[in-house]
C-alpha positions as CSV (number, residue, x, y, z in Angstrom):
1,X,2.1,-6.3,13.3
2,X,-0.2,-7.1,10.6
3,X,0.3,-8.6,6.9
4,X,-2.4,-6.6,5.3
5,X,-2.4,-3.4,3.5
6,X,-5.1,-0.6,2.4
7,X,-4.2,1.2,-0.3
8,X,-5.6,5.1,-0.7
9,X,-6.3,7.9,-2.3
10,X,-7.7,6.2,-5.3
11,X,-10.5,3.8,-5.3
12,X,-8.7,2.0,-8.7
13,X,-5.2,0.6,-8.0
14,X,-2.0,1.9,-9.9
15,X,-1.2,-0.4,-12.6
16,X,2.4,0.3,-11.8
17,X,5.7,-2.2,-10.9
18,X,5.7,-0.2,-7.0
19,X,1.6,-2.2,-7.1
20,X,3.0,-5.4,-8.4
21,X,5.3,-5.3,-5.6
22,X,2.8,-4.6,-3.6
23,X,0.6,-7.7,-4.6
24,X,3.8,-10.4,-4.0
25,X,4.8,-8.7,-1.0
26,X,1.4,-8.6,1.6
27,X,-0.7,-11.5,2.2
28,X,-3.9,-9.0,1.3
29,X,-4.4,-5.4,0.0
30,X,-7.5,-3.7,-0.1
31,X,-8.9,-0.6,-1.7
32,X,-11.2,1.8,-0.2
33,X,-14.5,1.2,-3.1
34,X,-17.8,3.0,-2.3
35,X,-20.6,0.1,-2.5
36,X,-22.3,1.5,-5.9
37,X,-19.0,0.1,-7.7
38,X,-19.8,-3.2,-6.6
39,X,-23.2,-3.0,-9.0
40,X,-21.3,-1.0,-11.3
41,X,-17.8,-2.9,-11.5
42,X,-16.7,-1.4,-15.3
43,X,-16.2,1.7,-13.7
44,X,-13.0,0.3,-12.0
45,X,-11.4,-1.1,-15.0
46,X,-10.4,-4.2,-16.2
47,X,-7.5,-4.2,-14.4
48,X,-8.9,-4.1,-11.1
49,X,-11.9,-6.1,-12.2
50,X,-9.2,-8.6,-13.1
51,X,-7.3,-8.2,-9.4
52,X,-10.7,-8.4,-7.7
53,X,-11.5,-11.5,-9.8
54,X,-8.1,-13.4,-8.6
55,X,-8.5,-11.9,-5.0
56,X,-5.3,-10.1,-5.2
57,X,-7.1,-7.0,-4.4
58,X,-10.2,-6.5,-1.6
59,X,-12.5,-4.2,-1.9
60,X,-13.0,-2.3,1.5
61,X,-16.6,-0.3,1.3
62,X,-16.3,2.6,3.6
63,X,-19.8,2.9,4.4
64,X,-19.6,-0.6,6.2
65,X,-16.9,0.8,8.7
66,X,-16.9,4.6,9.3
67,X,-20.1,4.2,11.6
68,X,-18.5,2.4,13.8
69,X,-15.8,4.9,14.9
70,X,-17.5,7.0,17.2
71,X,-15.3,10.0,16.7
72,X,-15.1,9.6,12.9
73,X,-16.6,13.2,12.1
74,X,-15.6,15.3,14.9
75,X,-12.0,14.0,14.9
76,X,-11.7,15.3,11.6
77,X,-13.7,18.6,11.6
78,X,-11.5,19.8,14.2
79,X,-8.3,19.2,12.2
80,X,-10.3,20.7,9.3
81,X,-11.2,23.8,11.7
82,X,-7.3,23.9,11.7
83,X,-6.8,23.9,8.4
84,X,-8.7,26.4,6.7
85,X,-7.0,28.7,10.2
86,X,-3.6,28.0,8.7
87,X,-4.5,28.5,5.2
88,X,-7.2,31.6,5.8
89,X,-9.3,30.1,3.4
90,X,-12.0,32.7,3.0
91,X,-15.1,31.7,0.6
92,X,-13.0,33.8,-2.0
93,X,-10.2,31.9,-1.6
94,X,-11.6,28.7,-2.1
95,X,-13.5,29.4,-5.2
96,X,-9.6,29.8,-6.5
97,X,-8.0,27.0,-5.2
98,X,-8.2,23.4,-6.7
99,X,-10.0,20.6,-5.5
100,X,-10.6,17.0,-5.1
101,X,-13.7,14.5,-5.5
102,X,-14.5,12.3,-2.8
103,X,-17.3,10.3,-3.0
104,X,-20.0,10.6,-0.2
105,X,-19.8,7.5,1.2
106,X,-16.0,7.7,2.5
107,X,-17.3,11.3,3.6
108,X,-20.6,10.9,6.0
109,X,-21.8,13.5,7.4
110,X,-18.5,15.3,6.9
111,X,-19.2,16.5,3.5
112,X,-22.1,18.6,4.4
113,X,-19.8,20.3,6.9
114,X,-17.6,20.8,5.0
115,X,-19.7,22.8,2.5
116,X,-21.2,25.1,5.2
117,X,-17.3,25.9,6.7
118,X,-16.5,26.8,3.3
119,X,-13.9,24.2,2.5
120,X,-16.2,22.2,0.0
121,X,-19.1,22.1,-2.4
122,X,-21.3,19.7,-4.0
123,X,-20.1,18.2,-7.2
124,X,-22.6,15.7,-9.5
125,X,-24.6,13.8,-6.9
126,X,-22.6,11.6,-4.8
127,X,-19.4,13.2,-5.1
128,X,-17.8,16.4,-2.8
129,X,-15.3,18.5,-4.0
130,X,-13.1,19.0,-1.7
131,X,-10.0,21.9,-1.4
132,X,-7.2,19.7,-2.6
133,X,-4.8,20.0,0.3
134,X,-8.1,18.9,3.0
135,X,-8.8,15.9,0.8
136,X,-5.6,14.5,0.4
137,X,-5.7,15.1,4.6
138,X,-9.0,13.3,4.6
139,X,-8.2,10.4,2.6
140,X,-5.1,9.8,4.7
141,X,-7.1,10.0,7.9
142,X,-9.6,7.6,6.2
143,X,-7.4,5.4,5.5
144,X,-5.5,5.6,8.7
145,X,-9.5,5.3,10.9
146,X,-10.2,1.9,8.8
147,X,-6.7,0.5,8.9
148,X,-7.0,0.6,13.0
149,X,-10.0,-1.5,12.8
150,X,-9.8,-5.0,14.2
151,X,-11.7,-6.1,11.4
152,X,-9.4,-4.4,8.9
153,X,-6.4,-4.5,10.5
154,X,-4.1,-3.2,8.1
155,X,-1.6,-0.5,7.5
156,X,-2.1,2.5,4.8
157,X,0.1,2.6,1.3
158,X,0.2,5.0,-1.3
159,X,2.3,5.6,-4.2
160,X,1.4,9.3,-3.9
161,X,4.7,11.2,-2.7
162,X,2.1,14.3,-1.5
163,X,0.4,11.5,0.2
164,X,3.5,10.3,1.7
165,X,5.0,13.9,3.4
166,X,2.0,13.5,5.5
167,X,3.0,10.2,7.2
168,X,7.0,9.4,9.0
169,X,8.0,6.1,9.0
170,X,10.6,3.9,8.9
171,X,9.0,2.2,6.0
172,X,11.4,3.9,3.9
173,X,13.6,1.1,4.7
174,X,11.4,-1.0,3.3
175,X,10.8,0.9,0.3
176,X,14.5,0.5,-0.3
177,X,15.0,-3.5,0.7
178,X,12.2,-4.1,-2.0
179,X,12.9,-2.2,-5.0
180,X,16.4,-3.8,-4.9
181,X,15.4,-8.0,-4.4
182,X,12.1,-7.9,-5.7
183,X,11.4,-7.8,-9.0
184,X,8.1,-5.9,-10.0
185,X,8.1,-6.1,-14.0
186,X,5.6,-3.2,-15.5
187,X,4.0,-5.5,-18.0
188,X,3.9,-9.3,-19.3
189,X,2.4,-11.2,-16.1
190,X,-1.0,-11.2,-16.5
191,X,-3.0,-11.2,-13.3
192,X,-3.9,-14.9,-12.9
193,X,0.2,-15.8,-13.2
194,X,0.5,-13.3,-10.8
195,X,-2.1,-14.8,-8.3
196,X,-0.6,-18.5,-9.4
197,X,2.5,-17.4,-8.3
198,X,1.8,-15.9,-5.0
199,X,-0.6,-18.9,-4.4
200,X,1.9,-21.6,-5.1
201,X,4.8,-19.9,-3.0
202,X,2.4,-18.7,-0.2
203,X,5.0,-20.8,2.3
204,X,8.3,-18.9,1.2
205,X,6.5,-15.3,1.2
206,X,6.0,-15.6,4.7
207,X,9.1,-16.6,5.4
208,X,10.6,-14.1,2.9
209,X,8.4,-11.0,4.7
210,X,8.8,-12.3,8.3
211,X,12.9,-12.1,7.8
212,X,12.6,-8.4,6.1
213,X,10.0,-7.4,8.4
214,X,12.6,-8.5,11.4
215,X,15.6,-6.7,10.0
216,X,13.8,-3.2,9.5
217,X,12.1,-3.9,13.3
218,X,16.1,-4.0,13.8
219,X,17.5,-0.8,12.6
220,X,14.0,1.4,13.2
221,X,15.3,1.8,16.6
222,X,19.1,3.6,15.1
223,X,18.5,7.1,15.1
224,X,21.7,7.6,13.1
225,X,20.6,8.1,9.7
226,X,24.3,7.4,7.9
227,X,24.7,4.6,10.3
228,X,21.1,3.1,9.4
229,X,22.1,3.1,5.8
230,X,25.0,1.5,5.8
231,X,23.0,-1.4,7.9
232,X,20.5,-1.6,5.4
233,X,23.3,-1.1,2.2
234,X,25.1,-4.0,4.1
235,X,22.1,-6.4,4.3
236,X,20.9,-6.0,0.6
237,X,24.4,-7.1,-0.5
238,X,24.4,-10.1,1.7
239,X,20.9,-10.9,0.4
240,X,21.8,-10.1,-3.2
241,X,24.6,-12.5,-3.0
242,X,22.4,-15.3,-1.8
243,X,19.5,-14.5,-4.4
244,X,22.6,-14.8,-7.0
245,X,24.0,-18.2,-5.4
246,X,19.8,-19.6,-5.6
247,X,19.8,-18.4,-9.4
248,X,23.0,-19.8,-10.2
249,X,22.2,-22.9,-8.6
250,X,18.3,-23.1,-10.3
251,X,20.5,-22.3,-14.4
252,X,22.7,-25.3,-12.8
253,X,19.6,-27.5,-12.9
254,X,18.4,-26.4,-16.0
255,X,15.9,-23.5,-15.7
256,X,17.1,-21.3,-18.5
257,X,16.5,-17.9,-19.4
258,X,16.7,-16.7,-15.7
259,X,18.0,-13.3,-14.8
260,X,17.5,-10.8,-12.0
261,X,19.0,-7.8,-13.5
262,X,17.6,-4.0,-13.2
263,X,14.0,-3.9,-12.4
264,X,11.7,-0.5,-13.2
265,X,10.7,0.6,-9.5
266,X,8.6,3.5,-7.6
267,X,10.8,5.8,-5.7
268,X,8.5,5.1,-2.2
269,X,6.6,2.6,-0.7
270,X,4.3,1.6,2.2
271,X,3.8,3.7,4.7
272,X,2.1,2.3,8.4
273,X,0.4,4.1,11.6
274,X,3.0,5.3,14.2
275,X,2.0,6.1,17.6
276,X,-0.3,8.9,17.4
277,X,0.5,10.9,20.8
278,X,4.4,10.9,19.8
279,X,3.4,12.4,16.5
280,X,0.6,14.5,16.6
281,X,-0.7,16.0,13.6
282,X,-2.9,13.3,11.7
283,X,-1.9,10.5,13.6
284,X,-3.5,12.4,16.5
285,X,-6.7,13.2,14.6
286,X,-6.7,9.1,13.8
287,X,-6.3,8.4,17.2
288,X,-9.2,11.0,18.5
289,X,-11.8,9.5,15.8
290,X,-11.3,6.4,18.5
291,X,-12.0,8.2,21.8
292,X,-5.9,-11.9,-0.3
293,X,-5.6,-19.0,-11.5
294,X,-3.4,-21.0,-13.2
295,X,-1.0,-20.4,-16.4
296,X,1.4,-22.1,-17.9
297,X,4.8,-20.2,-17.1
298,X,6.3,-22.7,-14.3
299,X,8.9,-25.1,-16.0
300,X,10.3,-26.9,-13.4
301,X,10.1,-30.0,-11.2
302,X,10.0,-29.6,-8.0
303,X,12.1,-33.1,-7.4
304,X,14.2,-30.7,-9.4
305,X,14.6,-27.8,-7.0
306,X,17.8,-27.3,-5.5
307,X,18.8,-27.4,-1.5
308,X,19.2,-23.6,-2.0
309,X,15.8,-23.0,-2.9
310,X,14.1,-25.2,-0.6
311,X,15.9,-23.9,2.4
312,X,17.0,-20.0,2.1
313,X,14.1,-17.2,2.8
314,X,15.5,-15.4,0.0
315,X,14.1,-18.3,-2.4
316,X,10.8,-16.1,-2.9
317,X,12.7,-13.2,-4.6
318,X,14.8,-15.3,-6.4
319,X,11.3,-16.9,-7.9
320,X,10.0,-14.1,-8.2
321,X,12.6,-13.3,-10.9
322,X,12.0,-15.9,-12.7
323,X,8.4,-15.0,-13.2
């Protein structure tokens, strides 16, 4: 089990509620930045310059890692080898079909092999493009290689739904549980209130994620789908209930202006790693490669805060609104 997440296929982060979510939920989410970003950091934008700057956001620089999977290439050549089999993808057909830059140094060697099977070609020095459907495999595979790491230890999200139908989870669950008691507003928190926030409640996110993180360990092992939702349809009314009993009980003491409401969400979430023989398919490629400022926004006292707050898990969500 681990508390960290990588984020792929993008090196910037989406500036998006499903990211905001994302950034209260995990105790640290990286991105996958080649190193030449680091000397050239207005090429991520000021969003993510401003993420990095509040350590919400970790850059993870490829080159540092994919070296030390000893399989790294190979693994994937072969599923490439596959690929461009399944797809006949003839040197004709590829000059047709649309592509996708990756930048050499999430590539290796692969890049070059990839231009001599015919399934890539060199774009403006350092960046491969790659057939669209291989790259979107690649990052995936990336991100699953460097999540596996000790080091890393993390598991791979994306917002990208093409990204998604490559992975099975049961983070779906999880998906669901979040966009209904966390709030992820679009706009208005800037990024230091953000990391305030998630800095100043670090005790209540853990145990806010440890209790979600038990229930969906709970119902990934029912194999009835309608049965599964009902569990999970059951639990967010009991938890909604309780996040409304915390914010009726912090208007009680004063704290105005507080309201849960509707939030704007992203239809999917994180996905992790499952067990790569049971699988197959990428996870079986992953496998073979082996052979974490201050503002002004908090109004309260906390002589002031309820029982409620201080002693439910739910208290983090129910903060969360208020921000």
């Amino acid at each position: 089990m681990t508390d960290n997440v990588l984020y792929f296929p993008y090196i910037r982060v989406p500036n998006k509620p499903w990211f905001t979510r994302t950034l209260l939920y995990w105790d640290s989410v990286g991105s996958i930045v080649p190193a030449e970003y680091i000397r050239h950091p207005e090429r991520l934008g000021s969003h993510m310059q401003s993420l990095l700057t509040e350590g919400l956001v970790k850059q993870i620089l490829p080159g540092r890692y994919i070296y030390e999977v000893p399989n790294f290439v190979d693994a994937f050549i072969d599923a490439a080898e596959e690929h461009k089999r399944k797809f006949a993808i003839t040197p004709d057909a590829f000059a047709k079909l649309p592509t996708f830059r990756v930048h050499i140094e999430k590539l290796g060697n692969i890049g070059d092999i990839l231009c001599k099977m015919g399934l890539a070609r060199k774009s403006d020095h350092p960046w491969f493009e790659i057939e669209a459907r291989l790259a979107g495999q690649f990052m995936a595979y990336l991100a699953g290689v460097l999540s596996r790491l000790p080091e890393l230890n993390s598991r791979p999200i994306t917002d990208d739904q093409n990204q998604l139908n490559i992975y099975e989870s049961y983070d779906t669950d999880r998906s669901i549980i979040l966009e209904n008691l966390l709030p992820a507003p679009a706009k208005g928190i800037t990024v230091d209130s953000l990391s305030h926030f998630k800095s100043k409640n670090q005790a209540s996110l853990v145990s806010f994620r440890n209790e979600i993180e038990s229930f969906i360990l709970q119902v990934a092992s029912i194999t009835d789908r309608p049965l599964r939702d009902e569990m999970v349809n059951r639990f967010l009314a009991k938890e909604k209930a309780e996040i409304d009993a915390i914010l009726d009980a912090m208007g009680s003491q004063g704290w105005t202006k507080i309201s849960f409401g509707r939030f704007l969400s992203h239809a999917v979430a994180g996905v992790t790693l499952v067990d790569a023989v049971a699988t197959g398919g990428l996870f079986a490629t992953i496998a073979a490669a082996f052979g974490v400022g201050s503002s002004g926004y908090t109004t309260y006292q906390e002589s002031k805060s309820p029982e409620i707050l201080k002693n439910s898990y739910m208290a983090y969500a129910a903060l969360a609104s208020k921000l």
